[in-house]
DOKE-752492 format. One record per residue: x, y, z of N, C-alpha, C in turn. Coordinates in Angstrom, 1 decimal, always signed. Layout:
+--------+--------+--------+--------+--------+--------+--------+--------+--------+
!     nu !     nv !     nw !    cau !    cav !    caw !     cu !     cv !     cw !
+--------+--------+--------+--------+--------+--------+--------+--------+--------+
!      X !      Y !      Z !      X !      Y !      Z !      X !      Y !      Z !
...
+--------+--------+--------+--------+--------+--------+--------+--------+--------+
***
This chain:
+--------+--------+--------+--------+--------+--------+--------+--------+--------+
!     nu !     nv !     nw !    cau !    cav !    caw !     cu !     cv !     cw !
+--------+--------+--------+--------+--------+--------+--------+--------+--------+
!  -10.8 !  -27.3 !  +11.9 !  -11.4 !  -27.8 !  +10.7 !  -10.3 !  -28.6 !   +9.9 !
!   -9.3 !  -28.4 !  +10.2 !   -7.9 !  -29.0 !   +9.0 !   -7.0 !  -30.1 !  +10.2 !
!   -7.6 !  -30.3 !  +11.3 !   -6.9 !  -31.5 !  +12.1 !   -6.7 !  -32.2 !  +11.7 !
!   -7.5 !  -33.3 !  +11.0 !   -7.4 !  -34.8 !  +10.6 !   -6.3 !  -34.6 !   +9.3 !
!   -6.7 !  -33.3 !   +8.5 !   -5.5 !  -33.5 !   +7.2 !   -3.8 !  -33.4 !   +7.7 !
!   -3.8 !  -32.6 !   +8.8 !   -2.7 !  -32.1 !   +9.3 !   -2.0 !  -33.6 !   +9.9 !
!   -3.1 !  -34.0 !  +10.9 !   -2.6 !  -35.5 !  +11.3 !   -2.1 !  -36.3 !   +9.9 !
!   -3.1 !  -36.4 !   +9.1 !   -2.4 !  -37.1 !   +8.3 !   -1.3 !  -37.0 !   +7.4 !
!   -1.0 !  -35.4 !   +6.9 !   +0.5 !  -35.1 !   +6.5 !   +1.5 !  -35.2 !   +7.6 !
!   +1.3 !  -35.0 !   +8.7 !   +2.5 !  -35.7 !  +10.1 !   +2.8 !  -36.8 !  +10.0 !
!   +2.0 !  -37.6 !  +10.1 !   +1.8 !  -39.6 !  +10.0 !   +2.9 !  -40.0 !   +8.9 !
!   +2.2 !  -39.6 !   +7.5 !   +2.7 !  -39.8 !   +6.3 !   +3.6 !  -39.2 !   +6.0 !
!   +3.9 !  -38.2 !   +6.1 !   +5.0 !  -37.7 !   +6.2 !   +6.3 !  -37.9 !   +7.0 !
!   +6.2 !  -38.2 !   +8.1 !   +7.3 !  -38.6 !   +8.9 !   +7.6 !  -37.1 !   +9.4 !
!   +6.6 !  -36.2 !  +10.3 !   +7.1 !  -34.7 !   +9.6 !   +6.3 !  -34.2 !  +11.2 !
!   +6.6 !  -33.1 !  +12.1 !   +6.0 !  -31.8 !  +13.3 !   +5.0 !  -31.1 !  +12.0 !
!   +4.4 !  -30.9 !  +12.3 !   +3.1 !  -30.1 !  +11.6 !   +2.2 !  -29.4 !  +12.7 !
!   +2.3 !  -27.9 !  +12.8 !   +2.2 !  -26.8 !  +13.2 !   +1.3 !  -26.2 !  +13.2 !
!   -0.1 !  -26.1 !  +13.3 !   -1.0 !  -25.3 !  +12.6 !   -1.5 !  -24.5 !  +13.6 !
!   -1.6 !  -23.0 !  +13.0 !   -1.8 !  -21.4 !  +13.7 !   -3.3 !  -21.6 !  +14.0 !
!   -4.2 !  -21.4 !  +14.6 !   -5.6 !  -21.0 !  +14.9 !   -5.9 !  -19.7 !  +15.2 !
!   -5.1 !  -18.7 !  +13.8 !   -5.8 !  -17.5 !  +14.1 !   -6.9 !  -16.9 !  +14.0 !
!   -6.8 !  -15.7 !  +14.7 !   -8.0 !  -14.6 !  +14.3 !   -9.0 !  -14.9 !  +13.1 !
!  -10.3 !  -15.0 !  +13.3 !  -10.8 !  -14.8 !  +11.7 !  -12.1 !  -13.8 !  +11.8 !
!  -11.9 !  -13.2 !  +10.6 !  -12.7 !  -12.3 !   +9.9 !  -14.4 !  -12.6 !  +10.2 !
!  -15.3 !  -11.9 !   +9.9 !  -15.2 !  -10.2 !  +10.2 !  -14.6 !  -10.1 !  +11.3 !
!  -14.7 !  -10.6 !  +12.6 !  -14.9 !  -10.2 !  +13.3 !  -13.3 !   -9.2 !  +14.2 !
!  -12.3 !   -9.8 !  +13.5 !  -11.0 !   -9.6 !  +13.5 !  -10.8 !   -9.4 !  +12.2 !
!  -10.4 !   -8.1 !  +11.8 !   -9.9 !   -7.8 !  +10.5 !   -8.2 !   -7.7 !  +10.0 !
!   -8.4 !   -7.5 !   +9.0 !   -6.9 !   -7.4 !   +8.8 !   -6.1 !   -6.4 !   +9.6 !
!   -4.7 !   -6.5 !   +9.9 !   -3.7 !   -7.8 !   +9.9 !   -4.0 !   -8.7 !  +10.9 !
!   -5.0 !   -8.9 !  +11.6 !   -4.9 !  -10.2 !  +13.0 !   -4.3 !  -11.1 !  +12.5 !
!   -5.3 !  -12.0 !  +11.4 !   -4.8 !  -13.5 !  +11.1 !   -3.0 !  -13.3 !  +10.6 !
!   -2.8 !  -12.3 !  +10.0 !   -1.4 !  -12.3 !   +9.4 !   -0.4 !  -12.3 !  +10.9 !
!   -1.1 !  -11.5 !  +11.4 !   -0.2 !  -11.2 !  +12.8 !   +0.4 !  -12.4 !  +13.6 !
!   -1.1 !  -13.1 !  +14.0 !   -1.0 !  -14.5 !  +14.7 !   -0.2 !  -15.7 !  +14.4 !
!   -0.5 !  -15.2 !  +12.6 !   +0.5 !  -16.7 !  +12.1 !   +1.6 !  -15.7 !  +12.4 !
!   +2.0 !  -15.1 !  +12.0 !   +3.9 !  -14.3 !  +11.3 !   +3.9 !  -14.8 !  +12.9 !
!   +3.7 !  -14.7 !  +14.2 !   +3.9 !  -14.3 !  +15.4 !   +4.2 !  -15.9 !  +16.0 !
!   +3.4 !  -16.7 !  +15.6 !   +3.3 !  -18.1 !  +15.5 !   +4.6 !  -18.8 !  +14.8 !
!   +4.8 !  -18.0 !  +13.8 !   +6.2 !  -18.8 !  +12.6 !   +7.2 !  -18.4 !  +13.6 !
!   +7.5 !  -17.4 !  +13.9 !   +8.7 !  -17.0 !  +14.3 !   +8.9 !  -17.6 !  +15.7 !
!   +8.0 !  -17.6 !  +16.2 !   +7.9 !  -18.4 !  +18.3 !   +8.6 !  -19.7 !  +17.5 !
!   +7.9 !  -20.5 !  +16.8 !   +8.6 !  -22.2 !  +16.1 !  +10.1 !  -22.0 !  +15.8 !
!  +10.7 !  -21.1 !  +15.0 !  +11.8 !  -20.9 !  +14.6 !  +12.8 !  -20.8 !  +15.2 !
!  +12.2 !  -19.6 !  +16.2 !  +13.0 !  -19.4 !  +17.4 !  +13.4 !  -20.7 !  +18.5 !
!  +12.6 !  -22.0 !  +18.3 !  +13.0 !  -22.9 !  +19.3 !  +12.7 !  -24.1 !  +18.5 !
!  +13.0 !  -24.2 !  +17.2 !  +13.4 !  -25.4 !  +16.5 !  +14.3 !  -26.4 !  +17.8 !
!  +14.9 !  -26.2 !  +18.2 !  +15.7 !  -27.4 !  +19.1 !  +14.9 !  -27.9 !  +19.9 !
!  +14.4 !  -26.7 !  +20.4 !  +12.8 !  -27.8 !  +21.7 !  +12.3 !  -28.5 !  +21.2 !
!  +12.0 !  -28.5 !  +20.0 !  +11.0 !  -29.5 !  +19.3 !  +11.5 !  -30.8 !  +18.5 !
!  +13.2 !  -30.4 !  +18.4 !  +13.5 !  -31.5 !  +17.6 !  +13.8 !  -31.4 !  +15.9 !
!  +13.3 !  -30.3 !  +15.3 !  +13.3 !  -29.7 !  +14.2 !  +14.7 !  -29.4 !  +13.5 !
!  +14.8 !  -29.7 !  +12.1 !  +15.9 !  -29.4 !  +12.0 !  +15.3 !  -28.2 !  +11.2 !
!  +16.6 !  -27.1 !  +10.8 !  +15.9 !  -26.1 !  +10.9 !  +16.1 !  -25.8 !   +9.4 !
!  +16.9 !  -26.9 !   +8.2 !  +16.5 !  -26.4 !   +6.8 !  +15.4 !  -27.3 !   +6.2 !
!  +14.2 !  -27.5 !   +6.8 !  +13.7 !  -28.5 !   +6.9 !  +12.1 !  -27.9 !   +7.4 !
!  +12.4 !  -26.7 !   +7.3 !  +10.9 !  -26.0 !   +7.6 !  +10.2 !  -25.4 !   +6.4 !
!   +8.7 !  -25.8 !   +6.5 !   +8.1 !  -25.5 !   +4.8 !   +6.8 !  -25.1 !   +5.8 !
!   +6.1 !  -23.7 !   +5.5 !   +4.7 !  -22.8 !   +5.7 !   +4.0 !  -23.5 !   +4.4 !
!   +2.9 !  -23.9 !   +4.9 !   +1.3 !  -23.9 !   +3.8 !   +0.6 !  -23.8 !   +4.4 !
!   -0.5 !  -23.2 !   +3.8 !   -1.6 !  -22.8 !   +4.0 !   -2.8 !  -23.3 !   +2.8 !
!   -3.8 !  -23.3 !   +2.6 !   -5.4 !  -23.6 !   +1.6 !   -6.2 !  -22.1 !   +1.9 !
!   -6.1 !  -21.7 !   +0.8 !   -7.1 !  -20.6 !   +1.1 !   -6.7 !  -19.0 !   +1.4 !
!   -7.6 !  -19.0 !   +2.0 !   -6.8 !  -17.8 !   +3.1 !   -5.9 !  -18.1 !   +4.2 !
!   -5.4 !  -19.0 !   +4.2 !   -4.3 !  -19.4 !   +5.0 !   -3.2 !  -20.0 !   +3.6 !
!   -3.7 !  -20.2 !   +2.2 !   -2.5 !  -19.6 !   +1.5 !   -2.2 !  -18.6 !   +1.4 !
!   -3.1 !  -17.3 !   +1.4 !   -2.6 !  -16.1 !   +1.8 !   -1.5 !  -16.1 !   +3.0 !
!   -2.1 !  -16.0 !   +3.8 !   -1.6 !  -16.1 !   +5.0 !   +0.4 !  -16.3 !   +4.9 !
!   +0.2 !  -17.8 !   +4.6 !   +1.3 !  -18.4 !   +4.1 !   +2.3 !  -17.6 !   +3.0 !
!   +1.9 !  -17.1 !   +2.3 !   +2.8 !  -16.5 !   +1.5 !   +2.9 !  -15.0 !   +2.1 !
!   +2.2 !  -14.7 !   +2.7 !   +2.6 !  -13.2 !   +3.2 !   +4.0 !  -13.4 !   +4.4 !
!   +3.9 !  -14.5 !   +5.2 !   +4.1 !  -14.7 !   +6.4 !   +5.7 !  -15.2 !   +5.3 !
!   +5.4 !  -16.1 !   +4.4 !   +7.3 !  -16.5 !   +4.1 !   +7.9 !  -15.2 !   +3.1 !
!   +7.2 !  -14.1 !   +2.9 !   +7.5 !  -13.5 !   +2.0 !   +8.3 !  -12.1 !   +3.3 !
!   +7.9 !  -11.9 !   +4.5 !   +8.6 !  -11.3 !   +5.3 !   +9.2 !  -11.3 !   +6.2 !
!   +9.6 !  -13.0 !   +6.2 !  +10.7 !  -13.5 !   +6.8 !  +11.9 !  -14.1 !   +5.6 !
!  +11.6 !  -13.8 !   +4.1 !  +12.8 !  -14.1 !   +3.4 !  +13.7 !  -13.2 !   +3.3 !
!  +13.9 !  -11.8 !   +4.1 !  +14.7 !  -11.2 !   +4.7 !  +15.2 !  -11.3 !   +5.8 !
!  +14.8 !  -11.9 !   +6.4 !  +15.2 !  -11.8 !   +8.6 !  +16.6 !  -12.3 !   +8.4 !
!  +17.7 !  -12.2 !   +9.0 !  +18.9 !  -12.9 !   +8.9 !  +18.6 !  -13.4 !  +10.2 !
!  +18.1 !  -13.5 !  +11.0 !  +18.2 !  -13.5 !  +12.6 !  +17.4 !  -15.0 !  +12.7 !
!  +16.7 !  -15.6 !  +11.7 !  +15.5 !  -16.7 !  +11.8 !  +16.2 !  -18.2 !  +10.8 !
!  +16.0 !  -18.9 !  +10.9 !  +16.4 !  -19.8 !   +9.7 !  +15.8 !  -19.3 !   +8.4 !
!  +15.8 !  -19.8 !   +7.3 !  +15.1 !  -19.7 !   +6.3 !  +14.6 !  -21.0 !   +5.7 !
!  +12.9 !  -20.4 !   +5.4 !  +12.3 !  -21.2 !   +5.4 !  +12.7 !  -22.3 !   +4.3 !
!  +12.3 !  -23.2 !   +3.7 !  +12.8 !  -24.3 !   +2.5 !  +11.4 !  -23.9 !   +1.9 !
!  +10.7 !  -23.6 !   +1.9 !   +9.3 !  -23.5 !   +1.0 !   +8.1 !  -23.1 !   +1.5 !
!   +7.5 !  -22.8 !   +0.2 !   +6.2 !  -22.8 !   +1.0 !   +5.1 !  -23.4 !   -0.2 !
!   +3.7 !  -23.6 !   +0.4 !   +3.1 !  -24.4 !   -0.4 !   +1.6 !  -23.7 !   +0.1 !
!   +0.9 !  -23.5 !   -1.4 !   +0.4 !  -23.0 !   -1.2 !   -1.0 !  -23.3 !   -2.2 !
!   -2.1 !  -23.6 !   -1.5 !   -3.4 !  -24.6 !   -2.1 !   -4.4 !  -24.0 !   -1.9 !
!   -4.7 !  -23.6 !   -3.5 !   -5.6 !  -22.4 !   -4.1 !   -6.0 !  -21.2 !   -3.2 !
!   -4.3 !  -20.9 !   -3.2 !   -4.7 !  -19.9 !   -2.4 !   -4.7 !  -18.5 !   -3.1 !
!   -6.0 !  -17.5 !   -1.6 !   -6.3 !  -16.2 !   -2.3 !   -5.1 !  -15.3 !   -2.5 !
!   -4.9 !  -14.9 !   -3.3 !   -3.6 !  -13.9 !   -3.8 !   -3.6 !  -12.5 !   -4.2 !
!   -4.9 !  -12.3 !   -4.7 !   -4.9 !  -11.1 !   -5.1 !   -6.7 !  -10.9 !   -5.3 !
!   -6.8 !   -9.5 !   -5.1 !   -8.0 !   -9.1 !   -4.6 !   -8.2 !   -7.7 !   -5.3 !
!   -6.9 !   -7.2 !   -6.2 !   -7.0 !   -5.7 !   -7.1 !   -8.2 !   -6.2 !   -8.3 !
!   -8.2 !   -7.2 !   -8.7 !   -9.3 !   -7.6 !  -10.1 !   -9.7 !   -8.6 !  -10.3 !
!  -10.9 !   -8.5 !  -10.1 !  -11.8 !   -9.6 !  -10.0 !  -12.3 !  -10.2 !  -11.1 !
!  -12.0 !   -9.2 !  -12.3 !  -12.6 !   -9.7 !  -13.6 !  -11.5 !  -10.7 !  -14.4 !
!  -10.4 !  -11.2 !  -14.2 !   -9.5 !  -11.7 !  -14.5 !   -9.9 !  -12.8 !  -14.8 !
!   -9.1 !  -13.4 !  -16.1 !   -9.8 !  -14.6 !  -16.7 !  -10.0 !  -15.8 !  -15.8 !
!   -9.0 !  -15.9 !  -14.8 !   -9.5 !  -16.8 !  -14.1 !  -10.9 !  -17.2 !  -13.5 !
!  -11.0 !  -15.4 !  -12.8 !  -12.3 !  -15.3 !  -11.8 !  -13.8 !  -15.7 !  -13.2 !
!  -13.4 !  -14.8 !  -14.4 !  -14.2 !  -15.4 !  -15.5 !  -14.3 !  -16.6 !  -15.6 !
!  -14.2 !  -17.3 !  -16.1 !  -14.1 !  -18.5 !  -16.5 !  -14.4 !  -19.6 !  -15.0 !
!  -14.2 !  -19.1 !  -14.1 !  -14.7 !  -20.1 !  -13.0 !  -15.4 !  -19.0 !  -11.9 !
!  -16.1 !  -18.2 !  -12.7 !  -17.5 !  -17.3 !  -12.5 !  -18.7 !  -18.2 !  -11.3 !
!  -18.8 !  -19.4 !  -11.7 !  -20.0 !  -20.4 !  -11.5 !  -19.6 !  -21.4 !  -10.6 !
!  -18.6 !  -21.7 !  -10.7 !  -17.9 !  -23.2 !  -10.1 !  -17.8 !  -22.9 !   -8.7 !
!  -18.9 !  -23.9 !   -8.1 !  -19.3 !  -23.9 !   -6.3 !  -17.5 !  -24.6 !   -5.6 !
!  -17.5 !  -23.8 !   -5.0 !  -17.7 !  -23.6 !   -3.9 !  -17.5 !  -22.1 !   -3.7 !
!  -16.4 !  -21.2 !   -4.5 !  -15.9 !  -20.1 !   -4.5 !  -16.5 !  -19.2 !   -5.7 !
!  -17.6 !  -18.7 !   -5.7 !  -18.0 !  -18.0 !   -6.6 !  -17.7 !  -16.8 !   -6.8 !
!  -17.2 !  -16.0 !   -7.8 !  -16.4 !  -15.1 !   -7.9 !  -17.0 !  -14.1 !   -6.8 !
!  -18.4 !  -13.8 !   -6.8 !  -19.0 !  -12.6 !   -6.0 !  -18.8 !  -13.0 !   -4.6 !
!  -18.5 !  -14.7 !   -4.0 !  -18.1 !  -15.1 !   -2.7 !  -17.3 !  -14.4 !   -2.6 !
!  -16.2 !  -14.7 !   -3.7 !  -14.5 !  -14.3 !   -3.2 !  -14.5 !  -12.9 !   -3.2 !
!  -15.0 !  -12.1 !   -3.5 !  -14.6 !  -10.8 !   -3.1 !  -15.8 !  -10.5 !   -1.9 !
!  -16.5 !  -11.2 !   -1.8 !  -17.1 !  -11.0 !   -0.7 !  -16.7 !  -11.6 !   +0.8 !
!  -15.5 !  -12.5 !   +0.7 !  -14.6 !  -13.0 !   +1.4 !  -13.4 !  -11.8 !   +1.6 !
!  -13.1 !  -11.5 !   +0.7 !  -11.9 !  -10.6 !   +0.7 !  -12.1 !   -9.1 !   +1.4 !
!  -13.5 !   -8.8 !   +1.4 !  -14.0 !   -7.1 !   +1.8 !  -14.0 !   -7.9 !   +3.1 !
!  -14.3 !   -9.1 !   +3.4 !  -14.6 !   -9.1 !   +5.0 !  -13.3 !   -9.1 !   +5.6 !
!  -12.2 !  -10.2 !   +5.0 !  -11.2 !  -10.1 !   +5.6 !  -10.1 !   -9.2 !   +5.6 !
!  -10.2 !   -8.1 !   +5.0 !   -9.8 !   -6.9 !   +4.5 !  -10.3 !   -5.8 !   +5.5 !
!  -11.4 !   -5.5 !   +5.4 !  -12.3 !   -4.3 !   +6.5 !  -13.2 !   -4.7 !   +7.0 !
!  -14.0 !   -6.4 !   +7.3 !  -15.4 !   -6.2 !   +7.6 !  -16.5 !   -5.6 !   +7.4 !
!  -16.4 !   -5.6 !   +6.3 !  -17.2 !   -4.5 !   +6.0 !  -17.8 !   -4.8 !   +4.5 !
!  -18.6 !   -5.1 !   +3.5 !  -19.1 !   -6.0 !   +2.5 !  -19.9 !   -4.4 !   +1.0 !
!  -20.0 !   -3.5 !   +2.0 !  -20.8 !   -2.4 !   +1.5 !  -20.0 !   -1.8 !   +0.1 !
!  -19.2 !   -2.4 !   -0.4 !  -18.7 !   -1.7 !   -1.5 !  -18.3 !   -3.0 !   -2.4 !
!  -19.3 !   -3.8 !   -2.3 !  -18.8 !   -5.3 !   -3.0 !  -19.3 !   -4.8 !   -4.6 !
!  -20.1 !   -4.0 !   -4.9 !  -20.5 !   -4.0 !   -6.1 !  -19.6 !   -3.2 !   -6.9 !
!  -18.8 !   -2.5 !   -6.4 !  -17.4 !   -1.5 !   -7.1 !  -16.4 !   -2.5 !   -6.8 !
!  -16.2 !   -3.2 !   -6.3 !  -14.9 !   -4.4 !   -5.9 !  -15.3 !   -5.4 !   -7.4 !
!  -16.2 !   -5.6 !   -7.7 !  -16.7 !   -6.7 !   -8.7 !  -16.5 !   -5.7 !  -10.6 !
!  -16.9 !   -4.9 !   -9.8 !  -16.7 !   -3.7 !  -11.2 !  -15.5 !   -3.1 !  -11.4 !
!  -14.5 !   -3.2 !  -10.2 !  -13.2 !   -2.7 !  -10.3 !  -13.0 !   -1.5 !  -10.4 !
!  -13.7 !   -1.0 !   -9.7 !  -13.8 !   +0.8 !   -9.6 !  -12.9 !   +1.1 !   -8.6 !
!  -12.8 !   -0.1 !   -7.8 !  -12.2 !   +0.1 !   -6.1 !  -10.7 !   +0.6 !   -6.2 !
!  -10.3 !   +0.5 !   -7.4 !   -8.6 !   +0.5 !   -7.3 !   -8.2 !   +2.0 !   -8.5 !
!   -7.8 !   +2.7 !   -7.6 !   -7.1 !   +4.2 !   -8.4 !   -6.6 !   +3.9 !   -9.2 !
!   -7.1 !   +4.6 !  -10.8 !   -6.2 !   +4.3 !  -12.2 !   -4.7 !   +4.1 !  -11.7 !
!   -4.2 !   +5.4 !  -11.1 !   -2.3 !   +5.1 !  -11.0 !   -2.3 !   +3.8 !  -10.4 !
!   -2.7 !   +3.2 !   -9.2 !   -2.5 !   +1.8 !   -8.7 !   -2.6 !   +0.9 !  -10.0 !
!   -3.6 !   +0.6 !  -10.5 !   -3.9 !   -0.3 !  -11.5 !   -2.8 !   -0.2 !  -12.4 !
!   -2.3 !   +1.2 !  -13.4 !   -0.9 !   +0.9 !  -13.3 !   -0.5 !   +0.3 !  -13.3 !
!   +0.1 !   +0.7 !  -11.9 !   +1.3 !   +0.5 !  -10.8 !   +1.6 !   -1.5 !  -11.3 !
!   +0.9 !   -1.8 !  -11.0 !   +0.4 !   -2.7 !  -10.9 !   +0.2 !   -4.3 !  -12.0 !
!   +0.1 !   -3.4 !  -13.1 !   -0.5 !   -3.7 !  -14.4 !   +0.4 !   -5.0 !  -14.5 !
!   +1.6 !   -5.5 !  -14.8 !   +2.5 !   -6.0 !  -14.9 !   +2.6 !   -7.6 !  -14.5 !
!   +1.2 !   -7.3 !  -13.2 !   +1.4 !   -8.2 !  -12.5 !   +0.1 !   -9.1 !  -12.2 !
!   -0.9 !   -7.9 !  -12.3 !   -1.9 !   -8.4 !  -12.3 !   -3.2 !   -7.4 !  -13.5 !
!   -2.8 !   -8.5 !  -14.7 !   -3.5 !   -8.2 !  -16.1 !   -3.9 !   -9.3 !  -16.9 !
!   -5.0 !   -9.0 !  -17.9 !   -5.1 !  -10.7 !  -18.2 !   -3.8 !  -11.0 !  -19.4 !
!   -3.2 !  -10.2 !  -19.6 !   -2.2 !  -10.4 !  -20.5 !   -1.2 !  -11.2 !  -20.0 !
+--------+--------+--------+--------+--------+--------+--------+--------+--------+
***
């Protein structure tokens, strides 16, 4: 689905452009897709020379759930000492968080096609468990233990 854009950030760019064809949801649930890419990043890293790559010169993006993706995948290799490290990552509207749905964001772009709030958590229960049977407490925000919420608060609140 993202070939022709990939081609053309290669082209335009002057740039190797990499793209994972993982696992997807339901049918492969979480961690597959996370697996495939992290598994994917690291095979590249590991043989930057075969390809010509120089190696402070590598940037992960992802759109979507491959922004997810993307930021999980640079967020547990910004420890590895053993790997280069990455120069960036880039990341286009991508899903981030799935603890609260009622967040002014998700409010406020409640309606706005393509991603309608009740999609996106209805995207997130699939790629999460496959499983959609508790979308009405994910929307109500029952789904998350007061201490988590907490836990949490700091980070993801409308404040």
């Amino acid at each position: 689905s993202h070939e022709r854009i990939c081609q053309y950030i290669a082209e335009e760019g002057g740039s190797l452009v990499v793209s994972v064809g993982y696992r997807l949801a339901p049918e492969h649930k979480y961690p597959a897709a996370y697996e495939d890419c992290l598994s994917a990043t690291q095979h590249f890293l590991q043989r930057l020379e075969r390809y010509g790559v120089d190696p402070a010169r590598v940037i992960v993006c992802g759109d979507s759930a491959g922004g997810n993706l993307a930021a999980a995948v640079s967020q547990t290799l910004a420890g590895r000492s053993d790997l280069p490290k990455l120069r960036a990552q880039i990341l286009i509207y991508p899903g981030l968080q799935a603890l609260d749905f009622n967040l002014p964001s998700y409010q406020q772009n409640r309606g706005v096609p393509l991603l309608f709030r009740e999609r996106a958590a209805f995207y997130a229960l699939q790629y999460l468990q496959g499983d959609t049977s508790n979308l009405e407490e994910v929307l109500e925000g029952s789904h998350i233990p007061p201490d988590l919420r907490l836990k949490y608060r700091k980070w993801v609140s409308p404040d």
